[in-house]
N, C-alpha and C positions, 0 to 999 in steps of 0.2 A: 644201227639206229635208223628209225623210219623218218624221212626229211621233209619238211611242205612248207611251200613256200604263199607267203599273205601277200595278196596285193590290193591297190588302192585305187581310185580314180583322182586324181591329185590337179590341182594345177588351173582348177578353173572356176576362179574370182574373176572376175572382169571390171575395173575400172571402180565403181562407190561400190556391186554390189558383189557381198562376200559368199564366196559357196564352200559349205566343207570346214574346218582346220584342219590346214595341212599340217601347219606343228605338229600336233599331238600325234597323229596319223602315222606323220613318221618316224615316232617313237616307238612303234609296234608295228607297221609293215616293213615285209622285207624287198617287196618290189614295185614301186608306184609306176601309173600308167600316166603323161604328165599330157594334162590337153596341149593343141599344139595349134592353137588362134581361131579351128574352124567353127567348130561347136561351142568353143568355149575357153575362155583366159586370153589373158593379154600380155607383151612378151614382157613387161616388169615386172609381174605377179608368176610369171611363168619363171623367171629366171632369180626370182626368190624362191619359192620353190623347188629349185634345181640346186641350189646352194645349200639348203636347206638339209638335201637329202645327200647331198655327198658328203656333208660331215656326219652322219650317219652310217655311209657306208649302203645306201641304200641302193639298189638298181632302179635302172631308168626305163621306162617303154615309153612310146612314141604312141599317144592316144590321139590316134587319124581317124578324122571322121568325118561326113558329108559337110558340105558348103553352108552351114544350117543354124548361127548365133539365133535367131528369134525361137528356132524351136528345139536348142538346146541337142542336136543332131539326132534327134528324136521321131524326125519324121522320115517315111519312106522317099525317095529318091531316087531317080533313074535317068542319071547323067550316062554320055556316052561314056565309051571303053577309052577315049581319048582324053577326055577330061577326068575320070575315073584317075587314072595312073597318072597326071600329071598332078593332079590334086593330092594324092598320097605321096608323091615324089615330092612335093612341095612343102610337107607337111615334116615329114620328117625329115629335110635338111633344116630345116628354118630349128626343130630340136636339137639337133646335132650343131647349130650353130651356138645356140645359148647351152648349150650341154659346157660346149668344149668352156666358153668363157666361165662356167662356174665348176671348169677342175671336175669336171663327170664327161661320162659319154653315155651314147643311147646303146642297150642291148638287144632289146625288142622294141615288137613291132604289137600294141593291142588295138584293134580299128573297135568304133564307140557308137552305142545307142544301135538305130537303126541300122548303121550301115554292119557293125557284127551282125546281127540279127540277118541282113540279109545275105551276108556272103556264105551265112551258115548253109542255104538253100538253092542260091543262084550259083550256078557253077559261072556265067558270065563275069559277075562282077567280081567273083571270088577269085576269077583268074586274074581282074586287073587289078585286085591290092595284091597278087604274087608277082604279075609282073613288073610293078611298081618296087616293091620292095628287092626283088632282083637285080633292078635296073641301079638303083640305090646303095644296096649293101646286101648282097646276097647272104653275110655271114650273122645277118638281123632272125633272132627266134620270133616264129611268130605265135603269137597266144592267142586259141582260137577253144569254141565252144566242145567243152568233151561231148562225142559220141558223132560230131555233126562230121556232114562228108566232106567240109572242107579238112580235117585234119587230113584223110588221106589224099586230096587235090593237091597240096601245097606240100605234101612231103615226096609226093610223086613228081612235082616240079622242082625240087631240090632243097626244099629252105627244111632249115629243123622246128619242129611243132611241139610246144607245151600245152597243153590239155587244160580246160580251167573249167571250175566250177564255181557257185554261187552260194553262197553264205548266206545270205538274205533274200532268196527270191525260192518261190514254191517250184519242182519238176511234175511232170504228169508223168502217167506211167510207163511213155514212151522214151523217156527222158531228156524231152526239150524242157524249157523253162515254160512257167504257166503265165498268161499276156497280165502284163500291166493294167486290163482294164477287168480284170476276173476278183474276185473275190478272194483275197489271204494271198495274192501272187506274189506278197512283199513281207518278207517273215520280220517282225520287230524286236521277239524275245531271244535276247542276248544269251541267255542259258539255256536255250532249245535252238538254236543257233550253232552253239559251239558243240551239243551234245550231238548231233547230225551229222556235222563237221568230221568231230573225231571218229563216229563209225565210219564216214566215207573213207576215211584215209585207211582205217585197219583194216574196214573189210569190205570195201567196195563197194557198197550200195549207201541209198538214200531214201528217204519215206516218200514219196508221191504225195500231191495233193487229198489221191482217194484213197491211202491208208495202205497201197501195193506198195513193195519192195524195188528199186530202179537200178540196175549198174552203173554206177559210176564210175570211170577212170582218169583221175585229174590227179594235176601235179602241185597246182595252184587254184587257190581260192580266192575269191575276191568279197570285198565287205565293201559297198559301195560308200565314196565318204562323202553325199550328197543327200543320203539318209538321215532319218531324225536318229539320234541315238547312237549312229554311226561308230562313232571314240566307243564309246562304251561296249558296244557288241565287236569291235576288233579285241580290246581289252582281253574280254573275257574268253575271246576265242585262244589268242593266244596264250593267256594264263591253262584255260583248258590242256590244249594242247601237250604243253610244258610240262602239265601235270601227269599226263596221259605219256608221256616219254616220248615225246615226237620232238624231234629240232626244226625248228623256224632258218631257214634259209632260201636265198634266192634260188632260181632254175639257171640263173646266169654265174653265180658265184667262180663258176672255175672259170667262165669265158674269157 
């Protein structure tokens, strides 16, 4: 039986304002990425969250991302290689500390917004969240953009790499994802969504923005839960799914 694992962007309410339900969320993901203070949450909301999802059964990644609460780690950044890797090093122990205290630990590693985005292309910064996470916990997966040349950078540096792909966001037919300021780069319908979904996992490809056919090879999927509609397009993806004979389980499950 063919396996894919759902994952979430979890864990980042901060203080009055709420982002997401993570409840629900993790009622139907099987791997949440949990913000980790830079971009976003704060550690009572974080370590609800974390509790939340270990009675679930759910895995953990450690969503490290640029220095960046005002713009949600959204914007481009170009910190040194020194503060690079101590900001990731920083990031994910501060998880692993509210991990342990809510009876979970972290598996991976998914860095957030802009700074994925850039480590997809910079081989620079890409080496200082591997060598951060190295330095860290070398036996941390890291979840990184299918197709981009950090997967083979970071498996050549030793860490093991899951492949993700995007449930709600348009590919070109290069198969990067299409910019957030383009037109339809942010899919909404929940049942063209999960129909997508399910041919990437059987047969490897994905529709492009202009109507061509793309390779994909992803382990994991993610349904951003900061979108409108968010609950409802995981739903259906995983009912899809289920339907479709695929089992929902983490990339971490035997770790």
């Amino acid at each position: 039986m063919l396996t894919i694992d759902i994952n979430s962007d979890l864990g980042e309410s901060f203080g009055a304002w709420a982002m997401g339900d993570d409840a629900a969320m993790l009622d139907i993901v099987s791997s949440a990425n949990v913000a980790c203070g830079f971009h976003a949450g704060d550690p009572a909301g974080i370590l609800k969250t974390l509790r939340a999802a270990a009675k679930r059964d759910v895995a953990i990644g450690a969503h490290v991302g640029y220095r960046d609460l005002a713009g949600f780690g959204r914007r481009n950044m170009d910190p040194t290689s020194e503060e690079l890797v101590g900001d990731v090093i920083y990031q994910i122990g501060a998880l692993q500390g509210l991990a342990k205290a809510a009876n979970t630990r972290v598996t991976y590693v998914k860095p957030h917004g802009a700074l994925y985005n850039t480590i997809a292309i910079d081989k620079r910064q890409a080496k200082d969240v591997i060598d951060a996470i190295l330095a860290i916990d070398p036996s941390l997966v890291l979840m990184a953009l299918a197709g981009s040349q950090l997967v083979e950078q970071a498996r050549a540096a030793g860490l093991t790499v899951v492949a993700e792909a995007f449930a709600d966001r348009a590919y070109t037919r290069e198969g990067n994802l299409v910019s957030r300021r383009e037109k339809g780069s942010v899919l909404h319908d929940p049942e063209l969504v999960a129909e997508r979904m399910v041919r990437m996992v059987t047969e490897g490809v994905i529709e492009a923005i202009d109507g061509t056919l793309t390779k994909v090879d992803a382990q994991s999927i993610c349904v951003h839960g900061d979108s409108p509609g968010a609950v409802a397009m995981a739903r259906r993806l995983r009912e899809k799914f289920e339907q479709s004979g695929l089992a929902i389980r983490s990339f971490t499950a035997a770790a």
